[in-house]
C-alpha positions in Angstrom: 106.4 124.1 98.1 105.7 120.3 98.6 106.0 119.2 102.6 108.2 116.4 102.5 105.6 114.1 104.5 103.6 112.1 102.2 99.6 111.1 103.4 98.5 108.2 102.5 94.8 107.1 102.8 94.3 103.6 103.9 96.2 100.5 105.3 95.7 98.1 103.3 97.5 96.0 100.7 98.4 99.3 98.5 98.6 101.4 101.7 101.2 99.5 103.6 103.3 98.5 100.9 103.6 102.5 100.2 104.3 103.2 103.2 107.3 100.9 103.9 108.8 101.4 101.0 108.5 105.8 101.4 109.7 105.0 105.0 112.4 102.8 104.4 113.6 105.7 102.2 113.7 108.4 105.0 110.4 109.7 104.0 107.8 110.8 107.0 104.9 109.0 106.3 101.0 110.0 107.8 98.9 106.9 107.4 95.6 107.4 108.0 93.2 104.3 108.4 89.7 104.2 109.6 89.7 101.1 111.4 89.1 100.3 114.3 86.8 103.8 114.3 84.6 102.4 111.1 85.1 99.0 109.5 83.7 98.1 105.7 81.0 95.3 105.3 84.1 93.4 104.0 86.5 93.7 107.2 86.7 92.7 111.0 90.1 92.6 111.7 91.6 96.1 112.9 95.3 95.0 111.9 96.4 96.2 108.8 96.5 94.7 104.9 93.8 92.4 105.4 92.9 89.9 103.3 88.9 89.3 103.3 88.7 87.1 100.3 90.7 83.7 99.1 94.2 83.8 101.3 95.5 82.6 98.0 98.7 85.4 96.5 97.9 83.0 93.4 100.7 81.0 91.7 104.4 81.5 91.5 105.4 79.5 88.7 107.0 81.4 86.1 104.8 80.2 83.3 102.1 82.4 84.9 101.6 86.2 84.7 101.0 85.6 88.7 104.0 84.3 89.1 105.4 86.6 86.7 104.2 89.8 88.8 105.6 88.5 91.8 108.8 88.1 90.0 108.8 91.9 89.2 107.9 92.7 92.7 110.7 91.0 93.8 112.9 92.9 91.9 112.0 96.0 93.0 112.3 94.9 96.9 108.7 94.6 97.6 108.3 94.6 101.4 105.1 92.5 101.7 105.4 89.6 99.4 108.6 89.1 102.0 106.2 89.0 104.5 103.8 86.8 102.5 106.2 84.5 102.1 107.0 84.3 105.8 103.8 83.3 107.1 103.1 81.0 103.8 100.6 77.8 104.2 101.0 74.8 101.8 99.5 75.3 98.5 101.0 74.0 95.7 102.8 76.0 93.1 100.5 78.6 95.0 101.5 81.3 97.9 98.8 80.9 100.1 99.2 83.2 103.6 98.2 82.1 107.2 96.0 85.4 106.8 95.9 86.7 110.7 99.5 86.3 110.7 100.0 88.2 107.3 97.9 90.7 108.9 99.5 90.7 112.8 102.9 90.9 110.9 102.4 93.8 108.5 101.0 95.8 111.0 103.8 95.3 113.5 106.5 96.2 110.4 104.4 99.6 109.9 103.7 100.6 113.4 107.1 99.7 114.5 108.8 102.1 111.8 110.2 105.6 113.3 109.1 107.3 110.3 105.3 106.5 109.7 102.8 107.8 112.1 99.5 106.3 112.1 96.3 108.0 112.5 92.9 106.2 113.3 90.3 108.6 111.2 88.2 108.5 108.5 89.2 110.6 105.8 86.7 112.7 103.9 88.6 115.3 102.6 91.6 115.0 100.6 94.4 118.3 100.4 95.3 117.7 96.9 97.7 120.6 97.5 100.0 117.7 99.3 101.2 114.4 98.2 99.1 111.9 99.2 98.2 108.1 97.9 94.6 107.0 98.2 94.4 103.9 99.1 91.5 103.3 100.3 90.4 100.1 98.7 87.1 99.2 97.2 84.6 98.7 99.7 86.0 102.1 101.2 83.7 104.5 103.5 81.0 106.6 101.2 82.7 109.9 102.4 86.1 109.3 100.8 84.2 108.3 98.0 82.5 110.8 97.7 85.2 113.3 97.8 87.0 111.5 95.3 84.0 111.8 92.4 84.0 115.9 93.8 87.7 116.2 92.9 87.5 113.8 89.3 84.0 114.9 88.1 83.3 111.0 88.1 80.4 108.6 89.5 82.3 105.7 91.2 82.0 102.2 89.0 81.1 99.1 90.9 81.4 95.5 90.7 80.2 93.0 92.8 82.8 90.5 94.8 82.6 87.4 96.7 84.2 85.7 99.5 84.5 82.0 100.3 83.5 80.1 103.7 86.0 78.7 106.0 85.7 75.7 107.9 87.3 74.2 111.0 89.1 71.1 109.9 87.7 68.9 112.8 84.3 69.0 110.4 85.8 67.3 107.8 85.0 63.3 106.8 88.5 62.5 106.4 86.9 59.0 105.2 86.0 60.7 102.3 88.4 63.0 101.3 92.1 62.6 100.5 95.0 64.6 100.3 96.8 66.1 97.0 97.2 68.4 94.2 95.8 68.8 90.9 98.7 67.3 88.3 101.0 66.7 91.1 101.8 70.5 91.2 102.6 70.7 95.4 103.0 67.6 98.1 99.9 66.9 98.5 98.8 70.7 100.0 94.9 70.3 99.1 92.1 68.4 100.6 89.9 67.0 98.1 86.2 66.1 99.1 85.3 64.1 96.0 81.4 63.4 94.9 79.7 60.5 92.0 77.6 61.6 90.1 74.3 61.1 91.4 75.8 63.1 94.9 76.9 66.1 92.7 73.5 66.4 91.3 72.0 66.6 94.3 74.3 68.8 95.5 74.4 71.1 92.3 70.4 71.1 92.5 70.3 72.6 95.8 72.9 74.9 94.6 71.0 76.9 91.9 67.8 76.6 94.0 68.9 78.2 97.2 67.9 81.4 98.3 70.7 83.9 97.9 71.2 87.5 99.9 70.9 89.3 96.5 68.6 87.9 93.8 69.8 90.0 90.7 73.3 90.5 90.5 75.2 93.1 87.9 78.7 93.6 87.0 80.5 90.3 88.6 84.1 89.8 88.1 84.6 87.1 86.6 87.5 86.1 88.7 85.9 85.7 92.0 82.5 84.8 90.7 79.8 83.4 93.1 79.3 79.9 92.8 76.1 79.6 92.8 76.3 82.5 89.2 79.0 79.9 88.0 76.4 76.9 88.6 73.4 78.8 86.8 75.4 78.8 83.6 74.9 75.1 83.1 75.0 71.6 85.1 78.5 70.9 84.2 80.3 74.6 84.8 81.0 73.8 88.2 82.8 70.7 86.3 84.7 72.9 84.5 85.4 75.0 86.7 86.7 74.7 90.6 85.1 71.1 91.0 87.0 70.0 88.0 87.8 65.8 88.3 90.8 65.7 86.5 94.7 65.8 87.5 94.6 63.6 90.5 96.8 60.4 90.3 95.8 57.3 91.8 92.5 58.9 93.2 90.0 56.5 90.7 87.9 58.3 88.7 85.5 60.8 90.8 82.8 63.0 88.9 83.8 66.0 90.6 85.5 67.5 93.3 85.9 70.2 95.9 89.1 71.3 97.0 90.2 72.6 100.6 93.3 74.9 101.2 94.1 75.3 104.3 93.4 78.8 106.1 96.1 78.8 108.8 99.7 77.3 109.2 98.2 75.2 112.2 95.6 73.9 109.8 93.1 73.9 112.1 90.8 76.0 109.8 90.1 75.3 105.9 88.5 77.2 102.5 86.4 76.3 100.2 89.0 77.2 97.1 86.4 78.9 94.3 83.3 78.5 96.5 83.1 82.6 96.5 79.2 82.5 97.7 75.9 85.4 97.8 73.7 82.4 99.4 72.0 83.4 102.6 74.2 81.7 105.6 71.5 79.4 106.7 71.7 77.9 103.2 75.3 77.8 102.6 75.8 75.0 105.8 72.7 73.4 104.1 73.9 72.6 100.7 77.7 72.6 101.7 77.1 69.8 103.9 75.7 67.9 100.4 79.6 67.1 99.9 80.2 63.7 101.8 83.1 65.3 103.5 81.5 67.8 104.4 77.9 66.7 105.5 79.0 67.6 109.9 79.9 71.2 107.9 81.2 73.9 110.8 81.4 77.1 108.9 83.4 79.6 111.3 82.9 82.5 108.6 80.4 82.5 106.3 81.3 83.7 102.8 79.9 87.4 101.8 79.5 89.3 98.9 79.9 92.9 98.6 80.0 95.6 96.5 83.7 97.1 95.3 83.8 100.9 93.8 87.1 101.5 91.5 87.6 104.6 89.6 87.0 105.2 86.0 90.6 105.0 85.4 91.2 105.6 81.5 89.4 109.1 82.0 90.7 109.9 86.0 94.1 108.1 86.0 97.5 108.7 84.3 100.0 105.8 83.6 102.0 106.6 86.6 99.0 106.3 89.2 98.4 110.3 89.3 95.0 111.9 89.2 94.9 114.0 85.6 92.9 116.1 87.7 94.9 116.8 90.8 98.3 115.7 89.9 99.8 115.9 93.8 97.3 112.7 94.3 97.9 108.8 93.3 95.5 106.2 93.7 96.5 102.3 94.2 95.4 99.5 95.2 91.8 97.9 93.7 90.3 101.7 93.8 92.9 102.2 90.5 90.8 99.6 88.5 93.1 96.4 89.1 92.2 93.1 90.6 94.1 91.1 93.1 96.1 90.8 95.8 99.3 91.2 94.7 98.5 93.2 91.7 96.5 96.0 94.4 100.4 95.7 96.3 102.0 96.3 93.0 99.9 99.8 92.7 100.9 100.9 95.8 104.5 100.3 96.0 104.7 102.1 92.2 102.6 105.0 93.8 105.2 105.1 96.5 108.2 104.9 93.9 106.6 108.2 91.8 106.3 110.4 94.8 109.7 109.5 96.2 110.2 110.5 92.6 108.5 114.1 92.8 110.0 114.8 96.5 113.7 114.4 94.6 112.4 116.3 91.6 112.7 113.9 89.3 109.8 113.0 86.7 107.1 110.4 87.4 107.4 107.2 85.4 106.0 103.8 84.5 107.6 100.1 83.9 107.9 99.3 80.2 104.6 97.5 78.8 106.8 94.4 78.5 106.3 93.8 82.1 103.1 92.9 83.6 102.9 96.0 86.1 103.5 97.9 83.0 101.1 96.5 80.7 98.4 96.8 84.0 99.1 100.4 84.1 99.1 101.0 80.3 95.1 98.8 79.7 93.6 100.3 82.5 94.5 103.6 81.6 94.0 103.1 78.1 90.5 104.4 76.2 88.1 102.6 77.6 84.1 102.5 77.4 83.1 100.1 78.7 86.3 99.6 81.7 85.9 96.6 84.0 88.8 95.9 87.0 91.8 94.1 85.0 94.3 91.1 87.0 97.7 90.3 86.4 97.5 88.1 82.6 99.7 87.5 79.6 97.0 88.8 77.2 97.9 92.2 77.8 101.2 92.1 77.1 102.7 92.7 73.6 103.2 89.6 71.6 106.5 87.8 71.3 107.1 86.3 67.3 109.2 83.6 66.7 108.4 81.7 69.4 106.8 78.2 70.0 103.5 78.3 71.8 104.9 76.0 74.2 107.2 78.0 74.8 105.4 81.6 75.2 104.7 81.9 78.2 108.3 81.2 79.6 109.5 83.6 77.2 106.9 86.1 78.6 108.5 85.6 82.2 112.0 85.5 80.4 111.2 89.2 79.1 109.4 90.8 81.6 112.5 89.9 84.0 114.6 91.2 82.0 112.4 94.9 81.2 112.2 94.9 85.2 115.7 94.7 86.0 116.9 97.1 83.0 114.1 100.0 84.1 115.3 99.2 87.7 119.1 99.8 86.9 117.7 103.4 85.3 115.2 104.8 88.1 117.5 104.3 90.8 115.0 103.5 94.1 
């Protein structure tokens, strides 16, 4: 007989979302988190659901599976994205969080709930005879993962992934830099540090020469690439890419340039957006400070790259989160095999919803593939040899005929919206 307390392994993203949501519902939650005992290569914060990476949530626009996934989220009441949106910093049609405060907050809405207890341990051993949601996320501690590959029969996957630098705003040439957003999309919530040509070659030329902590690198996501791998692929991918020059209105015609979000809601602290980085720290303030605006650069944390683990979710992982080979144990959050912030929350709280599923005795489920969670949960557990970490995007969705490629992707939000809120009226959470 199932205990009507639920484990759950990790507070991060997954792990908190999980555990309000089971709480909220008059379920006993033990949260177990390792911090501030042991903290990953990746972490330094012991509050809760922190964000080590971009403090970007991504867009919110409904022409954007992003904005899309949030939608859904909505729908089902997620508890974070509330919070996300309470501590939001400019950023165009993007939600962008003050990340401390994300952090501080979450952590005070967990701790501060009568029905989750939180215990400071690192977990090694998982009772798969009890309900429990791994969380654990993917730079976790090698005994947990460990114990997972014991219980699935698997070696762990990696990838590697990047963080960006932040810099205090009172570096920043304001002389040479100006305020605004790429096609007007947000009043004027960037900071853009614009270069000529002859001061982006110098700067890309120091780029792809500079010494980095880990020469070879295997198995990047290509979503939060390392500059410096983006650069390597040719002299205008940068171009292409983050320093794109286009979209700005009466800005003249600059050859490239680098965009700063800011990192708190004071906006005393800035990021480098897409400037993910594996160079040694001595030569990140060297060739960062080749941007005009940024030649007085003070780097207050110096981007990292690290290695993530994820499971080998088409032959672990069932559609509705469960291990095939201990069915009393979910997994969420990046550890599942998807990418992102909000699509790692997504995980959790549709963990949360099957065991509050199994503790009514009521069958596990999963959204229909029409909406993005859905069409997540269906690729990454889908036959898979070669599986690499999958983010929230249209492309996995089924196709929509008789409709206007303008128009697709509208009609994409359109249906998802609709799949959500008829599986919602059905599942009863």
């Amino acid at each position: 007989m199932l205990s009507n307390a639920v484990n759950i392994i990790g507070a991060g993203l997954a792990g908190s979302e999980a555990a309000l949501f089971l709480a909220d519902r008059g379920i006993k939650v033990n949260l177990y988190e390792a911090k501030p005992t042991w903290f990953s290569p990746a972490h330094s914060s012991p509050n809760f659901a922190e964000i080590v990476c971009s403090n970007s949530l991504k867009s919110t626009a409904p022409t954007t599976a992003s904005g899309a996934l949030k939608n859904e989220l909505d729908v089902l009441g997620c508890s974070l994205l509330k919070i996300a949106r309470e501590v939001s910093v400019p950023a165009g049609s993007a939600l962008a969080v003050d990340r401390d405060g994300f952090s501080e907050r979450v952590t005070n809405a967990v701790r501060s709930n009568p029905n989750i207890t939180v215990i400071g341990k690192i977990v090694t051993e998982i009772k798969t005879d009890e309900l429990t949601i791994v969380c654990v996320g993917p730079v976790c501690h090698v005994g947990i993962a460990d114990e997972i590959c014991r219980i699935t029969g698997e070696q762990s996957l990696h990838f590697f992934d990047a963080a960006a630098p932040i810099i205090t705003a009172e570096c920043i040439d304001y002389s040479r830099a100006f305020f605004g957003a790429r096609y007007g999309k947000g009043d004027a919530d960037y900071l853009n540090c614009p270069m000529n040509k002859q001061e982006y070659l110098a700067f890309y030329n120091a780029l792809i020469s500079a010494e980095r902590v880990i020469d070879k690198i295997g198995g990047v996501f290509e979503g939060c690439m390392p500059v410096e791998v983006m650069a390597a692929r040719g002299v205008d991918a940068l171009r292409f890419g983050p320093l794109r020059p286009v979209g700005f209105r009466e800005a003249g015609k600059p050859y490239a340039v680098l965009q700063l979000r800011r990192e708190n809601a004071e906006g005393t602290l800035f990021n480098l957006v897409g400037f993910q980085t594996n160079l040694k720290f001595g030569e990140q303030k060297r060739v960062f400070s080749l941007v005009p605006a940024l030649k007085n650069i003070e780097i207050v944390r110096y981007g990292v790259m690290h290695r993530n683990t994820f499971i080998n979710a088409p032959r672990a992982l069932k559609s509705d989160l469960r291990l095939k080979a201990a069915p009393n144990v979910f997994i969420a959050g990046q550890l599942s095999g998807v990418e992102g912030y909000v699509e790692s929350i997504a995980t959790g709280l549709l963990a949360a919803i099957n065991v509050h599923r199994v503790l009514r005795g009521k069958e596990t489920i999963t959204p229909p593939e029409y909406t993005i969670l859905g069409a997540l949960m269906k690729y990454i557990t889908a036959p898979n040899a070669d599986f690499q970490p999958m983010n929230a995007n249209f492309g996995i969705l089924p196709m929509i005929d008789g409709v206007k490629k303008a128009d697709r992707k509208q009609a994409y939000f359109d249906r998802s919206d609709q799949s959500i809120r008829d599986w919602l009226k059905n599942i009863n959470i």
